[in-house]
C-alpha positions, 0 to 999 in steps of 0.5 A: 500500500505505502508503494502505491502510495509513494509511485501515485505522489511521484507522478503527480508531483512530475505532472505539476512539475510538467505543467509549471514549468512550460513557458508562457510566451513561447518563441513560437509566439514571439515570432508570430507577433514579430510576423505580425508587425512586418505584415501590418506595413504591407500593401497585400495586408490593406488589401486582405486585411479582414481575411488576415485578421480572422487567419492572426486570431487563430494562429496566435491561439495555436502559437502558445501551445506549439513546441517544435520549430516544424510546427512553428514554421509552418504555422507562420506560413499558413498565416501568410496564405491569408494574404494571398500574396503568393511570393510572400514566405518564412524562410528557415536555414534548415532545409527541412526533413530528407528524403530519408528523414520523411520515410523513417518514421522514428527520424520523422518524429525526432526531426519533428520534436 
């Protein structure tokens, strides 16, 4: 009984560990609102404003929860479809997953976390 006890106590003080210890304002976040700033200044943002208002709000709720750099990445260029403007895209310095990487599952999810 003690056992049990003392196995439920660790994993619900790693539960709250886990839960406190997330960051707020992810950099997911922070660079969706610095995307934010630099598209407001575009001729393709007064021309599809009411679209990309609509598209911002919900990507910002998204931006919070998002942890990995791929699922940022591609959440800033889906924000940029609502412009469409068709030559405006967030670049990366990684090329991204292999085709080697994109077939192996494991090495999908690892490049993906």
């Amino acid at each position: 009984m003690k056992r049990k006890i003392i196995v439920l106590l660790l994993v619900l003080s790693s539960l709250i560990n886990y839960t406190y210890s997330q960051n707020e304002d992810c950099k997911c976040k922070t660079d969706l609102i610095f995307l934010d700033s630099k598209i407001r200044k575009t001729p393709s943002y007064k021309i599809n404003k009411k679209s990309y208002e609509s598209s911002y709000s919900k990507r910002l709720e998204k931006a919070g929860s998002i942890r990995s750099l791929y699922d940022c990445h591609i959440l800033l260029n889906t924000l940029l479809l609502s412009l469409n403007d068709n030559h405006s895209k967030v670049y990366s310095i990684d090329k991204g997953a292999t085709e080697e990487i994109k077939k192996n599952q494991n090495k999908f999810a690892e490049f993906n976390s």
